[in-house]
N, C-alpha and C positions, 0 to 999 in steps of 0.2 A: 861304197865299201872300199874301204882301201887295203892293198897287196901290199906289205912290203918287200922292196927290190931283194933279187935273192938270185946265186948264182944258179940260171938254168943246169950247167953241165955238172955242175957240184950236187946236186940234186938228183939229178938222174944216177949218177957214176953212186951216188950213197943207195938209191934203190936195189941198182946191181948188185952191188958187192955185200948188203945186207943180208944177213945168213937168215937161211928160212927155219923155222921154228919145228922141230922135231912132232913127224905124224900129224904136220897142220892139217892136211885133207882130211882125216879121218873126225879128228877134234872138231873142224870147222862144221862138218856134214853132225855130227851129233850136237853141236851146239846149235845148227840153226833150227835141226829136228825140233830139238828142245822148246825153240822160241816157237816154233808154227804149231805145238799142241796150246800149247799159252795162249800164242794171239786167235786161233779158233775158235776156242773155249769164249775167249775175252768179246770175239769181234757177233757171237752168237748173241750175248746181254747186251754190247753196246745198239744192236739194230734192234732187239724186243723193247729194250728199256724207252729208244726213242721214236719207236714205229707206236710203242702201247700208249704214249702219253699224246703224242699226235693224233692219232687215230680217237683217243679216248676225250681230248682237248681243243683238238687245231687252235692253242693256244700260244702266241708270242711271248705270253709273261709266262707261263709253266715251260716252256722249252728255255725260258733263261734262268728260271730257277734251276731245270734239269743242267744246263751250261757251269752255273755257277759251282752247284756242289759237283762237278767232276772236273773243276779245274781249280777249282780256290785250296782244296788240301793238298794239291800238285804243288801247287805253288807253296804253300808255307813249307812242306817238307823237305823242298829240292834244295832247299838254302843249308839243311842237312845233309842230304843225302850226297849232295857234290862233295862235298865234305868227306863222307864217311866211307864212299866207291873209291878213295885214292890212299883212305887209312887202312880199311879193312880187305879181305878177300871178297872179292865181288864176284865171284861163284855163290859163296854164304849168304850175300845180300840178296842176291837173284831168288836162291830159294828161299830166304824170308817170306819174300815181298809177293810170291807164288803163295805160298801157304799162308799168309794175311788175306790176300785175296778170296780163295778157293772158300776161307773160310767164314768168312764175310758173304761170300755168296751160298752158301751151305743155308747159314742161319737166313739170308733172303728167301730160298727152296720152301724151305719148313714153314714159315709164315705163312706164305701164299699159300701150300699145300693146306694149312689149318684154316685156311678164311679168314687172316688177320694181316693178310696183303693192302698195301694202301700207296697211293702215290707218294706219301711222305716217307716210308719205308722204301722204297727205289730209291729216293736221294737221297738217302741217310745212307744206304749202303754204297751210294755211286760215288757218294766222300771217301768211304773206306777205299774202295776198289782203286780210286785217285791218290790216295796214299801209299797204296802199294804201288800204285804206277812211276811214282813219284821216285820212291826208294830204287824201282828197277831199273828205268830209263839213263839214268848217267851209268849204274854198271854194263850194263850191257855195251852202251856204246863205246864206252872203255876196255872192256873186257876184249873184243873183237882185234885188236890191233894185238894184246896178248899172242893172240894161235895164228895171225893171219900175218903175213909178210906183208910190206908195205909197197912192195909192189904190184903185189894182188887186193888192195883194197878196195879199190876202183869197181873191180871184178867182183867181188864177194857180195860188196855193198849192192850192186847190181843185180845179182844172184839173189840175196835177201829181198830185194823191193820186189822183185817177180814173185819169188816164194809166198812174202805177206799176201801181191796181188791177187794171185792166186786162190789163196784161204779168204783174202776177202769179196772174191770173184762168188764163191763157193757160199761164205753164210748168210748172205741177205737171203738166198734164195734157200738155204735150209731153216734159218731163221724166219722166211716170210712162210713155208710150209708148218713148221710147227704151232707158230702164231694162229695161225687159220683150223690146223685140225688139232692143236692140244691142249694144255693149258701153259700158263708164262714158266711155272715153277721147272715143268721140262726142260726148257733151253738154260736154265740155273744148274739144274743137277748137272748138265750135260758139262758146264764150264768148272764144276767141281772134279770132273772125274777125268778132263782133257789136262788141269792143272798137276793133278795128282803123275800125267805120266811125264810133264814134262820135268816135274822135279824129280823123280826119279833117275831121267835119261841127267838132267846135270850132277847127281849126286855119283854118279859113275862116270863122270867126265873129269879122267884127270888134269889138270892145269895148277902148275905150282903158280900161288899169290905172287904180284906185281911186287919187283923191289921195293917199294916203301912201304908195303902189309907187311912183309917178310923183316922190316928192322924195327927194332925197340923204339916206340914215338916218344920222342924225348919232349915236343911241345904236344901243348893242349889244342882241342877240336878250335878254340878260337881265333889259336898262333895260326893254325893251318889256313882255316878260312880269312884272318888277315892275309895272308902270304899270296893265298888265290886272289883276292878283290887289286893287290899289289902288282901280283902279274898283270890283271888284264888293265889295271891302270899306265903300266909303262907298256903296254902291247898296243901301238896303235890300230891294228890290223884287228883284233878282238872287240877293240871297243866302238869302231865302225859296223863290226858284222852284227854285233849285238844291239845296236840303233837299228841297221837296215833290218833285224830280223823282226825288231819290234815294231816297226811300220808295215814290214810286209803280213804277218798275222794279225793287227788289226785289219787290215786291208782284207784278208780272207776270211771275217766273219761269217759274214752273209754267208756267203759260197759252201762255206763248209760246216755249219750249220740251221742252214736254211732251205733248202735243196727242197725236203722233203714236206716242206709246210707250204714252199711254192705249188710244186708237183700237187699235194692236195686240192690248193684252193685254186691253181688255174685249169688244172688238165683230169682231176676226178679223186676221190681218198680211197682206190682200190687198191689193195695190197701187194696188186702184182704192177701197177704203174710202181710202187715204192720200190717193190723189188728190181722193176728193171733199169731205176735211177740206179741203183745202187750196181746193178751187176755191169751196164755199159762203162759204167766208169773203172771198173778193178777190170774189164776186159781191155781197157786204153793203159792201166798203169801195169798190165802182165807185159803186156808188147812193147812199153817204153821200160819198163824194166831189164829184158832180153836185150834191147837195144842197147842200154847203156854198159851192160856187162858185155857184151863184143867190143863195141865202142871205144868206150871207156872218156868218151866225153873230148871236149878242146883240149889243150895241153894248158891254160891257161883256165883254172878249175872256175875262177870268177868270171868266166865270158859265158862259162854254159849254166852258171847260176841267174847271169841277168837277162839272155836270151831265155831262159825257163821262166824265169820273172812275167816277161814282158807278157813271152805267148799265154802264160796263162790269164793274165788279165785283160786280153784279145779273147780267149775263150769264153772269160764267165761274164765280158760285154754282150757276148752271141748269146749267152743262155739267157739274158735279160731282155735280149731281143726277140726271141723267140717266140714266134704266134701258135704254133704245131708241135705237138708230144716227140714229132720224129726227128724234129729238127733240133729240137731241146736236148733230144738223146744223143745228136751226132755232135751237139758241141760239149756235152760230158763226157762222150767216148774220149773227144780230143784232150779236154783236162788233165781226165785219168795218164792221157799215153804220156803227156808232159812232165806232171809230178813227179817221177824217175829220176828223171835227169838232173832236178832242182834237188833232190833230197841227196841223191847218193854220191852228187858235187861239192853239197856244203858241208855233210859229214865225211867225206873225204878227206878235204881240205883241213877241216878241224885234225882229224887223227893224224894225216903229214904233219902240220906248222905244230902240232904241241906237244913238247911232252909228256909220256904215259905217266907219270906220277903226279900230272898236272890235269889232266885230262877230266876226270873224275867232274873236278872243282869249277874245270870250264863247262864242260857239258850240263852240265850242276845250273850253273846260271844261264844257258840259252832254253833249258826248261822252264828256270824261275821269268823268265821273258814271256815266254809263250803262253806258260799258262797263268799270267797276271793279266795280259794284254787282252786272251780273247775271252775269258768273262765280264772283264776291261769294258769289248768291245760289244759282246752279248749284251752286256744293260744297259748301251745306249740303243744298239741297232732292234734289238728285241721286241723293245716297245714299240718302237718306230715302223716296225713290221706291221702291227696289230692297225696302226695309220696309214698308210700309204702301203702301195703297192712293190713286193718283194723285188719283182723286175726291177724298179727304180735302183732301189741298191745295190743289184748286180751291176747294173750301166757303169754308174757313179766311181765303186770300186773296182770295175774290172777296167778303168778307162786309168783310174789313176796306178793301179797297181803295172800297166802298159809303160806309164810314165817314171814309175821308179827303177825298171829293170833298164831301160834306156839312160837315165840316169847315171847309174853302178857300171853299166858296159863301156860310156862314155869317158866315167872317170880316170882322169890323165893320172894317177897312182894304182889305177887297177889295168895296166895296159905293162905293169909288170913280167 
């Protein structure tokens, strides 16, 4: 991935002397409020929808179907939505894309609840849920440089990843209790009624729209999205990160949706092994979360993306190596505490190098990367699962994904 050269002391002195944005503490704390009833709500369905189908299947080709429809409408919509987070007010998009969601899963609740719940109604709604996610994802990451000074990014972004850790430390293990004593439709309702407050809390969150919501669009939604594809084409630095990101998320397919089909088929399909995958891991990304908000990472944001690179794919070599449930655990602890440092470095670095009226359009497309890549990656790996053992593909990918943070770290333009 390549840096381009750029005056350090000009850089810092611009951080300094950047005026901080009136009542950001209080903004920032009600906006993240906002996002952790969302992601509760969201991270409650995300662990029934793929604990119910595992549990109900231990099937490699229905967890790539489940893969597919939650990342295929991500992807067609984001080629909009990057789009639309840099024309529109992305407060309004946020709460759209909330009440798409809520409602979407409303009408999942009531199914179930009547007896007309079915595996293909999960992925039909896991598409909707994916479209809302779709539309929110580039706002939000956009919206944050809004109310947050760009000296405290680092920090905030830090703050955020503990916060997410956190809540998702918190819902496998309320999502694995519900699972066992309720029925599925409960953890739905539950994501309707956590949506419901955090659009609330943003509908009372003042923040005047980005200069370019605020002016008259004298081009159309296609001038705009030409002008974005324009940018990252003369942005060499763009169009490196957006290669290395699409190597690195096929690379974490396995990893990151496989985890829990391994855990089944080597170490037992009890609910509470699922849950304890799930919780050692948000227990390593609360801690590397804290970390990186004190911290605040290298000074050089691309050393601590390719060192985060490297170690995580040393980590999920260890979990394919693994003969012992305890030892499997202690190298997902280590995963979780890594992922911190890699997220809240790259989305850093994004909101410093680009501009907020560009932002949108960029973020916009390292989703349409993401989530083309690992459905991409589900339908080859998926099958491959059902053949060979999951272990293998941890080694494979956790040896190469080793080899491209080495790589990126190496690179004689990223030593900018």
């Amino acid at each position: 991935m390549t840096q381009e050269p750029i005056d350090e002391q000009n850089n810092i002195d611009e951080l300094i002397e950047a005026p901080y944005p009136e009542h950001w503490i209080r903004k920032t704390v009600l906006f993240l409020l906002s996002q952790s009833f969302s992601l509760f709500g969201s991270a409650l369905v995300q662990f029934a929808i793929i604990w119910h189908i595992t549990l109900t299947t231990q099937s490699g080709v229905m967890m790539t179907i489940s893969t597919v429809f939650a990342f295929l409408p991500q992807l067609v919509i984001s080629l909009f939505a990057g789009v639309w987070a840099d024309r529109y007010n992305r407060k309004t998009l946020m709460i759209l894309s909330d009440f798409l969601i809520a409602s979407a899963t409303l009408v999942l609740a009531i199914l179930f609840y009547m007896g007309y719940g079915s595996l293909w109604a999960l992925f039909i709604v896991s598409g909707i849920r994916s479209l809302g996610a779709g539309i929110q994802t580039p706002a939000v990451n956009a919206f944050l440089p809004q109310i947050v000074p760009k000296a405290m990014l680092m920090k905030v972004n830090g703050i955020n990843n503990s916060i997410g850790s956190m809540i998702l430390l918190v819902a496998p293990i309320i999502s694995g209790v519900l699972l066992t004593s309720s029925t599925l439709e409960v953890t739905f309702f539950i994501d309707v009624i956590t949506a419901m407050f955090a659009i609330l809390i943003l509908f009372f969150l003042k923040v005047p729209p980005h200069e370019k919501a605020l002016s008259i669009q004298q081009e159309g939604y296609f001038d705009d999205l030409k002008a974005g594809l324009l940018y990252v084409r003369d942005n060499r630095f763009i169009k490196d990160m957006l290669i290395f990101y699409a190597v690195f998320f096929f690379l974490l397919v396995p990893v990151a949706f496989l985890t829990p089909l391994m855990v089944a088929r080597s170490f037992g399909d009890d609910v509470w092994r699922l849950t304890a995958n799930e919780v050692v891991f948000f227990l390593g990304s609360i801690l590397g979360g804290i970390l990186i908000s004190i911290w605040k990472g290298l000074e050089n944001h691309i050393h601590t993306i390719a060192i985060s690179c490297s170690l995580l794919g040393v980590f999920t070599l260890g979990l394919g190596l693994s003969k012992y449930f305890s030892i499997y655990l202690f190298f997902m602890f280590l995963s979780g505490l890594i992922v911190p440092f890699f997220v809240a470095a790259i989305t850093t670095l994004l909101q410093e190098r680009i501009d907020n009226n560009m932002q949108g359009r960029i973020f916009g497309l390292t989703q349409i990367v993401m989530a083309g890549v690992m459905p991409l990656g589900m339908v080859i790996v998926g099958p491959i699962a059902d053949l060979v053992a999951i272990e293998i593909l941890f080694v494979i990918t956790g040896f190469l994904m080793a080899l491209l943070g080495i790589k990126v770290y190496f690179n004689k333009s990223s030593q900018a």
